[in-house]
C-alpha positions as CSV (number, residue, x, y, z in Angstrom):
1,X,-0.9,-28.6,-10.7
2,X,0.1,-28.3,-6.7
3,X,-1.2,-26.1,-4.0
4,X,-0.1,-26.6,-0.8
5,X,-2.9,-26.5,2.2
6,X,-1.6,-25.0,5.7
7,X,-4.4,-26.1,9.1
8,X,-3.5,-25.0,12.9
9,X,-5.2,-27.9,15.0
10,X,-5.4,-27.6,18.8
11,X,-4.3,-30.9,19.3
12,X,-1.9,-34.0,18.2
13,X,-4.7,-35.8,17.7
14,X,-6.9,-33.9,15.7
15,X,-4.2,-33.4,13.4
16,X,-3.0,-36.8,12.7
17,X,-7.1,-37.5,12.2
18,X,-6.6,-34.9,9.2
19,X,-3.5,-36.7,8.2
20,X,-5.2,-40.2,7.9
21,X,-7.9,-38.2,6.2
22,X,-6.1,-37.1,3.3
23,X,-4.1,-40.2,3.4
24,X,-7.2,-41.8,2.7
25,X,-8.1,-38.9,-0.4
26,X,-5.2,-40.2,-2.4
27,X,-2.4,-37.5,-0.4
28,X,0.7,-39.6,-0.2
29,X,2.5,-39.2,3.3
30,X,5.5,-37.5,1.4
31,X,3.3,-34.2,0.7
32,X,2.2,-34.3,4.2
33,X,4.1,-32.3,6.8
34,X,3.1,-32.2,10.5
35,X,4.9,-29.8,12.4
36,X,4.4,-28.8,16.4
37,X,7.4,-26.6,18.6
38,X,9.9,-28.7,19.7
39,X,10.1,-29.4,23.4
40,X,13.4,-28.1,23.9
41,X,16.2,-26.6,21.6
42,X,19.7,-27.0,21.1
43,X,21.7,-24.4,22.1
44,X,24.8,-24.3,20.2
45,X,27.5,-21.3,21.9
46,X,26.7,-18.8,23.9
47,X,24.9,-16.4,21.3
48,X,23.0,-19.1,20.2
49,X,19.3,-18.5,20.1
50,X,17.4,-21.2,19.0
51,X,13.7,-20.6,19.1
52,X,13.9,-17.1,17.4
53,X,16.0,-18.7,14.9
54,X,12.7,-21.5,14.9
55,X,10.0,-19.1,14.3
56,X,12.3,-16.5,12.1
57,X,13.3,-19.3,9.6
58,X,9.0,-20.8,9.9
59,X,8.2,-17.6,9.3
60,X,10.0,-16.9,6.2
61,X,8.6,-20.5,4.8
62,X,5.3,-19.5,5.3
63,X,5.9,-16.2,3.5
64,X,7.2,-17.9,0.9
65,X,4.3,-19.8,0.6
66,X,2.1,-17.1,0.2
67,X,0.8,-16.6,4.0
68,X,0.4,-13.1,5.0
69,X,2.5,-11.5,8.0
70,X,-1.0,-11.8,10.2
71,X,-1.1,-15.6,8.9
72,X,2.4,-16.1,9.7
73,X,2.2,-14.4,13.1
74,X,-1.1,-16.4,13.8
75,X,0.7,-19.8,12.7
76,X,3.4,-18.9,15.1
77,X,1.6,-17.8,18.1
78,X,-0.5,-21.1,17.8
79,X,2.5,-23.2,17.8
80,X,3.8,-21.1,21.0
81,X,0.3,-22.1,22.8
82,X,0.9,-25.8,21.9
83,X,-1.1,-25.9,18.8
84,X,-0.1,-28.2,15.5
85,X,0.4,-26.9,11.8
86,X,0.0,-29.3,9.7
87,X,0.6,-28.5,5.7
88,X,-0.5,-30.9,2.6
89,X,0.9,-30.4,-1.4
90,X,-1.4,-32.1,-4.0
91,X,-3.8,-31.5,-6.6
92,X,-6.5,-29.6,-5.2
93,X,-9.5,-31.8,-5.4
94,X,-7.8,-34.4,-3.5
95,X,-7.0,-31.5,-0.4
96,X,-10.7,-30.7,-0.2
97,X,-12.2,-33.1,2.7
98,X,-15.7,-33.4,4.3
99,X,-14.8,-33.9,8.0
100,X,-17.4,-34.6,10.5
């Protein structure tokens, strides 16, 4: 069985480090999502508001996943500050790492 693992990570780099970490415990890139806010959003009429749309619809997926409101509201204020989420899906001994 799949769980799916959810990190906040300061930077782009130290996520992608994690990445090529469980790359390298048998996580196939496929189960691997990296997500960070974009730099800008499309705005599509004149109602159009993009990056509450962004962190309503994250929000909800995180819910869904089983994060609580405090999680999802910490998720989303990291990714407001510049932080990266990064989430992995795969059998659970493969998600647990020993980083240095």
């Amino acid at each position: 069985m799949s769980e799916t693992v959810v990190g906040l990570f300061e930077s782009p780099i130290a996520a992608n480090q994690l990445v090529a970490a469980l790359n390298a415990n048998g996580i196939a890139s496929d189960g691997i999502r990296v997500l960070a806010k974009p730099a800008s959003f499309p705005v599509n009429s004149a109602t159009s508001t993009p990056e509450i749309d962004f962190g309503a619809a994250l929000y909800r997926d995180l819910h869904s996943m089983g994060a609580t409101d405090g999680e999802c509201e910490a998720y989303l204020d990291g990714l407001t500050r510049g932080n990266v989420l990064v989430f992995a899906t795969g059998p659970p001994a493969r998600l647990i790492l020993k980083l240095p």
